[in-house]
C-alpha atoms as an extended CHARMM CRD file, in Angstrom:
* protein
*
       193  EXT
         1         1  UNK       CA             58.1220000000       56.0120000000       -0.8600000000  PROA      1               0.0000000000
         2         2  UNK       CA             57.2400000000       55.1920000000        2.5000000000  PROA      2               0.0000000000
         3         3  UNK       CA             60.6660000000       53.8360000000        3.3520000000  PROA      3               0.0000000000
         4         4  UNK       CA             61.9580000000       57.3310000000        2.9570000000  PROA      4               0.0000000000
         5         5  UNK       CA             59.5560000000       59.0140000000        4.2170000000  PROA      5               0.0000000000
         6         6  UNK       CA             60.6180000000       56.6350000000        7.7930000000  PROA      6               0.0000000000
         7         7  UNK       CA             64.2910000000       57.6060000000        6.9110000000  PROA      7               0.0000000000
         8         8  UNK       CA             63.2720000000       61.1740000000        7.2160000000  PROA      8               0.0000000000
         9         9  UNK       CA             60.8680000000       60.5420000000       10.0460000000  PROA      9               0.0000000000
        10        10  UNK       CA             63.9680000000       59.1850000000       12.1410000000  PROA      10              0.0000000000
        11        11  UNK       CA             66.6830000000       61.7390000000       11.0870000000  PROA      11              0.0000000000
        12        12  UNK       CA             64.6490000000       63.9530000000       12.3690000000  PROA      12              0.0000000000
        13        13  UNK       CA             63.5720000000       62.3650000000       15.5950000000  PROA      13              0.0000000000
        14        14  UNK       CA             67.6550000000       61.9020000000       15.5100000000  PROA      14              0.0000000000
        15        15  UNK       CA             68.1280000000       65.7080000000       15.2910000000  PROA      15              0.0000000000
        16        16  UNK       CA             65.5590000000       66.5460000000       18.2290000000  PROA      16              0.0000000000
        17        17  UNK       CA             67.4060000000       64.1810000000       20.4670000000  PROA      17              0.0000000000
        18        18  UNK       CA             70.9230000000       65.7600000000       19.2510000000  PROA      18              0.0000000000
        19        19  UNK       CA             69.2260000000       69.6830000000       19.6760000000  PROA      19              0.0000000000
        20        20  UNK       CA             69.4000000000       69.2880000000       23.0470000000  PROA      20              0.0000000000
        21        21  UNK       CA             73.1240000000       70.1580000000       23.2210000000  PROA      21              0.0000000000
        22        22  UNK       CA             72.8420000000       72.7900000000       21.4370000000  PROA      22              0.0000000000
        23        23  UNK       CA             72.6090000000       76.3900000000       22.5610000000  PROA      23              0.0000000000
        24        24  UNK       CA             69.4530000000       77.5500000000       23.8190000000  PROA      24              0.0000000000
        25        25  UNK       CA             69.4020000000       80.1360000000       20.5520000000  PROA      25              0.0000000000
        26        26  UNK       CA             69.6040000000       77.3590000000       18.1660000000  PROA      26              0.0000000000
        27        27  UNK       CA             67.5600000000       74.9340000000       20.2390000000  PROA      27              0.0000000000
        28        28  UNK       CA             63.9310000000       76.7950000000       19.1130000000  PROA      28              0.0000000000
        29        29  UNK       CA             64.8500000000       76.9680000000       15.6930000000  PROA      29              0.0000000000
        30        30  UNK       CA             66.3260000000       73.3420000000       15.2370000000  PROA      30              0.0000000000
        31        31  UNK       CA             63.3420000000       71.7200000000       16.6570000000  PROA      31              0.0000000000
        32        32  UNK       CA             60.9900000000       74.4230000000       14.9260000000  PROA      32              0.0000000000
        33        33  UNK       CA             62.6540000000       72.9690000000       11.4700000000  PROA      33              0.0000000000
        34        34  UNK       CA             62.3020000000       69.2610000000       12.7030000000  PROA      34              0.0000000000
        35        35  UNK       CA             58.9590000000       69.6600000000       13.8900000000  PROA      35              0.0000000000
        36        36  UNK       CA             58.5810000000       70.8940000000       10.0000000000  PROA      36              0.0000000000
        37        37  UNK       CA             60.1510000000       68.0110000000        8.5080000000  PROA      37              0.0000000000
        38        38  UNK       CA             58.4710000000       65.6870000000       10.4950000000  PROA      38              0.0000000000
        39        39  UNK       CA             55.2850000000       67.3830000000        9.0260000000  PROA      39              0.0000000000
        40        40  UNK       CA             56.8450000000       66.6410000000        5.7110000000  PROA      40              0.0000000000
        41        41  UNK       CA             57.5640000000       62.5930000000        6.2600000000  PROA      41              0.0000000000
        42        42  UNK       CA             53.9280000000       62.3320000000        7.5310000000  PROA      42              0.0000000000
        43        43  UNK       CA             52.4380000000       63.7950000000        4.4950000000  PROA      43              0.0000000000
        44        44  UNK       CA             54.6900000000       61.5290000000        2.0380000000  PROA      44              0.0000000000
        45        45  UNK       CA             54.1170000000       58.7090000000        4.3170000000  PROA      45              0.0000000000
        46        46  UNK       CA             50.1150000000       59.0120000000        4.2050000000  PROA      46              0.0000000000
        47        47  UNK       CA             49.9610000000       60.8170000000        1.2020000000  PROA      47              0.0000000000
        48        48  UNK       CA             48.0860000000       63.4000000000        2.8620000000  PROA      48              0.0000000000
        49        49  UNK       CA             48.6520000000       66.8480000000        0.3290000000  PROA      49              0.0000000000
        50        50  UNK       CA             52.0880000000       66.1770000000       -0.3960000000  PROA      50              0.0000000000
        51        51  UNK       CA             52.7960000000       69.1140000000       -3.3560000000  PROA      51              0.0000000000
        52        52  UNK       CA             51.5170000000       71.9380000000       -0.7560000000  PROA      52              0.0000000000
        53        53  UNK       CA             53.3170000000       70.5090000000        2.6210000000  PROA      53              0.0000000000
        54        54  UNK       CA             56.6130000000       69.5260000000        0.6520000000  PROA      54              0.0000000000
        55        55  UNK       CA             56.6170000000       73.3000000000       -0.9270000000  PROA      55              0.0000000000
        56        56  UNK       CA             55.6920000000       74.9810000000        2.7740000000  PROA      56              0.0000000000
        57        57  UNK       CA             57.9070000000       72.9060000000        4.5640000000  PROA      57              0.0000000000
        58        58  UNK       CA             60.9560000000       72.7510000000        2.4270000000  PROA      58              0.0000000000
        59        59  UNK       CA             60.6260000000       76.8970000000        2.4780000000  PROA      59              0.0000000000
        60        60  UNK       CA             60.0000000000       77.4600000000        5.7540000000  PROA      60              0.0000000000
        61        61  UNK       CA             62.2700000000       74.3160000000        7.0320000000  PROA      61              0.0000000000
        62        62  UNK       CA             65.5130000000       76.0800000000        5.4850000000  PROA      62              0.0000000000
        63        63  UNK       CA             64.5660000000       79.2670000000        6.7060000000  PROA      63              0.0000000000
        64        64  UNK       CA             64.5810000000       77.4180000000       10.4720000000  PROA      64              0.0000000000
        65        65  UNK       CA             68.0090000000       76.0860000000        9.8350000000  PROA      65              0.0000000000
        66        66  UNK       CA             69.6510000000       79.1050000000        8.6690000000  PROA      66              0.0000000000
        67        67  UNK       CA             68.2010000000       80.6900000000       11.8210000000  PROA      67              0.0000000000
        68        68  UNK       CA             69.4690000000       77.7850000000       13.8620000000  PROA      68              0.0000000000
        69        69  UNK       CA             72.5530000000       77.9280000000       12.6310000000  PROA      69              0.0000000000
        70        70  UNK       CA             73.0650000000       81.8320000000       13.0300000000  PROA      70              0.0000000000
        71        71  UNK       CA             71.8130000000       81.2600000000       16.6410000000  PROA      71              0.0000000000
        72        72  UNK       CA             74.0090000000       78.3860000000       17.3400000000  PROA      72              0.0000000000
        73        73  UNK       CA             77.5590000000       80.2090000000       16.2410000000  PROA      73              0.0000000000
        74        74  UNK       CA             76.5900000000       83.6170000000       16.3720000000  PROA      74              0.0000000000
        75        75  UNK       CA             73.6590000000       85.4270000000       18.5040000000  PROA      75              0.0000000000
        76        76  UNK       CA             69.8320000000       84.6650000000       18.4660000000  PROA      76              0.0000000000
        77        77  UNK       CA             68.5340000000       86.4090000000       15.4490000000  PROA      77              0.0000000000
        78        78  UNK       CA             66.0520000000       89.5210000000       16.1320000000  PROA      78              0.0000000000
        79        79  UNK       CA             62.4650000000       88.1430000000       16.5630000000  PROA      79              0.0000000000
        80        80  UNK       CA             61.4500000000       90.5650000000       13.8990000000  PROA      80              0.0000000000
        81        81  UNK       CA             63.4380000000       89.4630000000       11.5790000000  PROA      81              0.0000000000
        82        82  UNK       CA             63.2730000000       85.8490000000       12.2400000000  PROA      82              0.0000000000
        83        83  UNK       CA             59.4690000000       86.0870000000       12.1890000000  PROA      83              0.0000000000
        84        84  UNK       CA             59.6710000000       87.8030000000        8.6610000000  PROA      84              0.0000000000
        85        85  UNK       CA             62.2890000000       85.2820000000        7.4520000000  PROA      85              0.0000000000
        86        86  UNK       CA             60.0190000000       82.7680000000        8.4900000000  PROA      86              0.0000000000
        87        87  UNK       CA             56.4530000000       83.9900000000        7.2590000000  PROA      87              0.0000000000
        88        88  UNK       CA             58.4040000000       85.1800000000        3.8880000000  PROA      88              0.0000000000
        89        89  UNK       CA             59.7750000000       81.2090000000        3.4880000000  PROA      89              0.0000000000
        90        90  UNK       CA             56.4740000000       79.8140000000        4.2830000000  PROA      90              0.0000000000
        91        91  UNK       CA             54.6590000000       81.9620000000        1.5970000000  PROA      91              0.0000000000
        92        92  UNK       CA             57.1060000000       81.4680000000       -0.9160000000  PROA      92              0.0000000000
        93        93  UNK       CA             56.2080000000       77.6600000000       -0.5430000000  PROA      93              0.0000000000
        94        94  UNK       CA             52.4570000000       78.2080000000       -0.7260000000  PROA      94              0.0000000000
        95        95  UNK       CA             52.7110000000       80.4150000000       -3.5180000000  PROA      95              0.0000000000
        96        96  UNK       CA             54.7080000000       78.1460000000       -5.2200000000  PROA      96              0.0000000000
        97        97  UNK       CA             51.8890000000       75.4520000000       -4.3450000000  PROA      97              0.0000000000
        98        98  UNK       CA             49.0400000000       77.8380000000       -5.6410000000  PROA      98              0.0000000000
        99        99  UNK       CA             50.7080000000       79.2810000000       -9.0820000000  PROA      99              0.0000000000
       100       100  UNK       CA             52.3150000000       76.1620000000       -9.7520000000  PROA      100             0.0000000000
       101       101  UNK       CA             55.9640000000       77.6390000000      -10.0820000000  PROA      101             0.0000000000
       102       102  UNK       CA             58.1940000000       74.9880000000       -7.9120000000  PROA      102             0.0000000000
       103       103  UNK       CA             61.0910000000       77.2760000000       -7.9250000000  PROA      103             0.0000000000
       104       104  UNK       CA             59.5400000000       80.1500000000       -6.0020000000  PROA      104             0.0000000000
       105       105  UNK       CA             59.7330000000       77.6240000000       -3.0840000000  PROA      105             0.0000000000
       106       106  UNK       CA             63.1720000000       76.5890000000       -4.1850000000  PROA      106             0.0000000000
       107       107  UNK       CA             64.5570000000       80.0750000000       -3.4080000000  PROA      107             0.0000000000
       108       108  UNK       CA             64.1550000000       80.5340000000        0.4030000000  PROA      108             0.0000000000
       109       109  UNK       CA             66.2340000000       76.7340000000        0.1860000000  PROA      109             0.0000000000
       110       110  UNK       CA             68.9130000000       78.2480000000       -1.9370000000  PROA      110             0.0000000000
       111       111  UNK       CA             69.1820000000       81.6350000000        0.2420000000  PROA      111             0.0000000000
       112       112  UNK       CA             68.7090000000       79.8820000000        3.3490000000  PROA      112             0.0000000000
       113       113  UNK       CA             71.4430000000       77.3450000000        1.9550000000  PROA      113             0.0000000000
       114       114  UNK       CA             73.9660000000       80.3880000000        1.3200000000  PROA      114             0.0000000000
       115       115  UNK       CA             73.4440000000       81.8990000000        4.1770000000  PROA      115             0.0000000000
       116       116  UNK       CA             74.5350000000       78.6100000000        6.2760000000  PROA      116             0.0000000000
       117       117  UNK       CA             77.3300000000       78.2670000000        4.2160000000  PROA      117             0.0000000000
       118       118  UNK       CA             78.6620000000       81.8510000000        5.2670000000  PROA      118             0.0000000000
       119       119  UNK       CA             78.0680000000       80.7190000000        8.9340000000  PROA      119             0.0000000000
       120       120  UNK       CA             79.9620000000       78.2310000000        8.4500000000  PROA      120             0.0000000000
       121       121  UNK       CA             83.4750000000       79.9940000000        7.2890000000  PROA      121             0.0000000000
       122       122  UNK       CA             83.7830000000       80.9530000000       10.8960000000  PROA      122             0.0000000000
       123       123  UNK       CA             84.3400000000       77.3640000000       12.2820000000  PROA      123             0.0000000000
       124       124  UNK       CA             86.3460000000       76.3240000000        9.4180000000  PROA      124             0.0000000000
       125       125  UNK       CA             88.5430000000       78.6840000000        9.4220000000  PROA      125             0.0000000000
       126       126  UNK       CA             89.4150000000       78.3020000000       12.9320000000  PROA      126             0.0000000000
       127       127  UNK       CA             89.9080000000       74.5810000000       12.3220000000  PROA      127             0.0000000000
       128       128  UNK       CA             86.5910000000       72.8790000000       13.7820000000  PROA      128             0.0000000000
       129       129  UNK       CA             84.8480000000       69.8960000000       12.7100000000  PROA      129             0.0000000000
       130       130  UNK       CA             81.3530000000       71.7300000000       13.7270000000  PROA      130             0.0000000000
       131       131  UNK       CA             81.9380000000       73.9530000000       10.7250000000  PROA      131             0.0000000000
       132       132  UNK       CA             82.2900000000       71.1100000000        8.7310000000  PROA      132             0.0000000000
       133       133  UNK       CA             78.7340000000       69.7950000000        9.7050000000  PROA      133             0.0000000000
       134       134  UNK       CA             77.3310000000       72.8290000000        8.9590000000  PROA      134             0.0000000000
       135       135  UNK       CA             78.6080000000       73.2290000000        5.1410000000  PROA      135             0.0000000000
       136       136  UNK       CA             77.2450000000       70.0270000000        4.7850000000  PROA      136             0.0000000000
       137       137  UNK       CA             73.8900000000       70.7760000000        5.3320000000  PROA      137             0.0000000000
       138       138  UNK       CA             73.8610000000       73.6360000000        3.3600000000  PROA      138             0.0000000000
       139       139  UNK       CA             75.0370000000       71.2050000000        0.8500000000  PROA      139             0.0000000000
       140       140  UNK       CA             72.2370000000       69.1640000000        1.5430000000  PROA      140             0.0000000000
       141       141  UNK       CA             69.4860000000       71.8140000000        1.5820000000  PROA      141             0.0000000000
       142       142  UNK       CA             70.8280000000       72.4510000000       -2.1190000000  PROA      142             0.0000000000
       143       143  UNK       CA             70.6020000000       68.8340000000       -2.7680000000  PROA      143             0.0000000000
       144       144  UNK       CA             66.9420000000       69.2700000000       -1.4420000000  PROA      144             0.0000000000
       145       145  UNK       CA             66.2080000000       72.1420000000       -3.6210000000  PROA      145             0.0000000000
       146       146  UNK       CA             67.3190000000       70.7590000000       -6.9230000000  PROA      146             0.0000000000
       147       147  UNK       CA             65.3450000000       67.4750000000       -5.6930000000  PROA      147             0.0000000000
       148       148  UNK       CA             62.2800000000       69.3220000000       -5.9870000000  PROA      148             0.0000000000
       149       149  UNK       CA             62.6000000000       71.0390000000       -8.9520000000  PROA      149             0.0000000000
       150       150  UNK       CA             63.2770000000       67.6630000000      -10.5960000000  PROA      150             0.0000000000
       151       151  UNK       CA             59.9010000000       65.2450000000      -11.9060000000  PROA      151             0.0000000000
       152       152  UNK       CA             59.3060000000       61.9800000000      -10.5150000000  PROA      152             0.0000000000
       153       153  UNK       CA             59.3010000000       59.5360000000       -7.5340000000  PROA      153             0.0000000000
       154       154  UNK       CA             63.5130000000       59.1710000000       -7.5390000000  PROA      154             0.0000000000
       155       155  UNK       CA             63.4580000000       63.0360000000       -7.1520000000  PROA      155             0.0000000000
       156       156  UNK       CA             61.0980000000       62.5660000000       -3.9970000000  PROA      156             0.0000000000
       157       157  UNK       CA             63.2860000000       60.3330000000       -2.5420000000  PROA      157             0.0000000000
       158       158  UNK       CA             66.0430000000       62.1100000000       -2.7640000000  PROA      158             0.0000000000
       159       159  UNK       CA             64.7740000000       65.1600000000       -1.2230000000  PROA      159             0.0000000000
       160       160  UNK       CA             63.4310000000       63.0990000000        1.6980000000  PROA      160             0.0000000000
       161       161  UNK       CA             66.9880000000       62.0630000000        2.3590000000  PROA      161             0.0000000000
       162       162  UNK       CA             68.3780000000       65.4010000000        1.6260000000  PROA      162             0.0000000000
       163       163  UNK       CA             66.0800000000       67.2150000000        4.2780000000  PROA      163             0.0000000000
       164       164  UNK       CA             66.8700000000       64.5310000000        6.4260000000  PROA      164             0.0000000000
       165       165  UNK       CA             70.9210000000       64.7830000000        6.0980000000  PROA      165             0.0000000000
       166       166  UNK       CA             70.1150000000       68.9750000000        6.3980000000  PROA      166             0.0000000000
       167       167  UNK       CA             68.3210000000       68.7480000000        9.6780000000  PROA      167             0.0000000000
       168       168  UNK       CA             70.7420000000       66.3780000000       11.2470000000  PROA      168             0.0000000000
       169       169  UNK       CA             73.5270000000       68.1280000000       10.0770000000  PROA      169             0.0000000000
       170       170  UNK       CA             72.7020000000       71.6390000000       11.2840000000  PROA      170             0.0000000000
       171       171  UNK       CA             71.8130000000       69.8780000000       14.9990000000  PROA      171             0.0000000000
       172       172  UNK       CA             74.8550000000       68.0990000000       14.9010000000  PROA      172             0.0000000000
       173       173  UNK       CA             77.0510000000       71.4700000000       14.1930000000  PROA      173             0.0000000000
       174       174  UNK       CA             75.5230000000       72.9530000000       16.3860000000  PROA      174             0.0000000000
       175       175  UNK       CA             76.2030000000       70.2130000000       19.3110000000  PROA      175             0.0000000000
       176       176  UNK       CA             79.3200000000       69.6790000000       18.4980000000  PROA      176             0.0000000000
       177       177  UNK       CA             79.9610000000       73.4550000000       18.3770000000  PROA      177             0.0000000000
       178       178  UNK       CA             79.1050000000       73.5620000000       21.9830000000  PROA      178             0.0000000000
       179       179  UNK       CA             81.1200000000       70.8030000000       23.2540000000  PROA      179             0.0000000000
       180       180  UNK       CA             84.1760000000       72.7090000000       21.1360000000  PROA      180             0.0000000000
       181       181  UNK       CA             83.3450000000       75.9840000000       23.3000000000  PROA      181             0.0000000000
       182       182  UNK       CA             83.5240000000       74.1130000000       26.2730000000  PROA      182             0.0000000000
       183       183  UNK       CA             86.5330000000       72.6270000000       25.3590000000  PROA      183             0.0000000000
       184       184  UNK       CA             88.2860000000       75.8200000000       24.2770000000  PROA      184             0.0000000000
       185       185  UNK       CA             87.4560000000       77.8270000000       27.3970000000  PROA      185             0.0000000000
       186       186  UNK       CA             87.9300000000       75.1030000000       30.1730000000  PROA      186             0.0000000000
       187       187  UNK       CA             90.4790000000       72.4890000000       28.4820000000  PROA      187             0.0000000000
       188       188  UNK       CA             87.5050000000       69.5530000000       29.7040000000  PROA      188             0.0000000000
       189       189  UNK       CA             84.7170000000       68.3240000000       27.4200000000  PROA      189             0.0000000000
       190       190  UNK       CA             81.1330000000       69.6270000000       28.1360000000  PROA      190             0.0000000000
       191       191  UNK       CA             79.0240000000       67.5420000000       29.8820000000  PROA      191             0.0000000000
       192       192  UNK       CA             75.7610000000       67.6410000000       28.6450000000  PROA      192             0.0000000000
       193       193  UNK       CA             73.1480000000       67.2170000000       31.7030000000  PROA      193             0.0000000000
């Protein structure tokens, strides 16, 4: 378990590096959900309160990314809403935790999950690869979601590599989004610095 838990650890130390290209909109929210996800690995990895972290962060982690990914193709979401989207995913997870009903922190993933996946029509339809990125990790925050529905220490694992695959893949759309912009407008690739 804590071979995944590392896998996780550095996807998501992978993703903070990549954020950095992204738009300042997305930025907050991208490292907000690895930040999250980190918190996740650590717990698995020390075996610190795993249930309540795993149900919290999974929530309030797909939340983040859905933001991120509005942020990153659209405009930055309204801090009212983006505060309520948050606090709502985050106390779906714990209620989850406290009543003992895993699937009340599966649906924030699942919503959060849709939601990317409408975000990303708009790059795909225009033909970009960023779009792409983006349905994948909605695919992978589903993966995560049925991963922790599921019994067992294979399910675990799998989630941990789901979340890991959702985080990169939301800063990687969102990078590569960026450098697609830049491209578009001036003809030259972004540079980054």
């Amino acid at each position: 378990m804590a071979g995944f838990s590392v896998a996780l650890f550095l996807g998501v130390a992978a993703a903070w590096v990549v954020a950095a290209g992204a738009r300042r909109l997305a930025r907050s929210y991208l490292r907000l959900a690895a930040v999250l996800y980190a918190a996740l690995a650590a717990s698995e990895g020390f075996a610190f309160w795993p249930e309540a972290v795993m149900a919290m962060v999974l929530s309030a982690g797909a939340a983040s990314l859905a933001m991120a990914s509005y942020g990153g193709f659209r405009r930055a979401p309204r801090i009212f809403s983006a505060a309520m989207g948050l606090a709502g995913s985050g106390l779906a997870g714990l209620t989850a935790f406290l009543v003992g009903l895993p699937v009340l922190a599966a649906v924030p993933q699942v919503t959060s999950a849709a939601l990317i996946a409408v975000f990303a029509w708009w790059p795909l339809w225009q033909g970009r690869r960023s779009g792409v990125y983006l349905m994948l990790c909605g695919l992978a925050l589903i993966g995560a979601a049925a991963c922790s529905l599921a019994p067992g220490p294979l399910a675990k694992n799998g989630l941990l590599l789901f979340a890991a695959a959702a985080v990169l893949g939301a800063a990687l759309a969102s990078n590569l989004f960026v450098e697609e912009e830049g491209k578009r407008r001036t003809g030259l690739p972004v540079d980054h610095r």
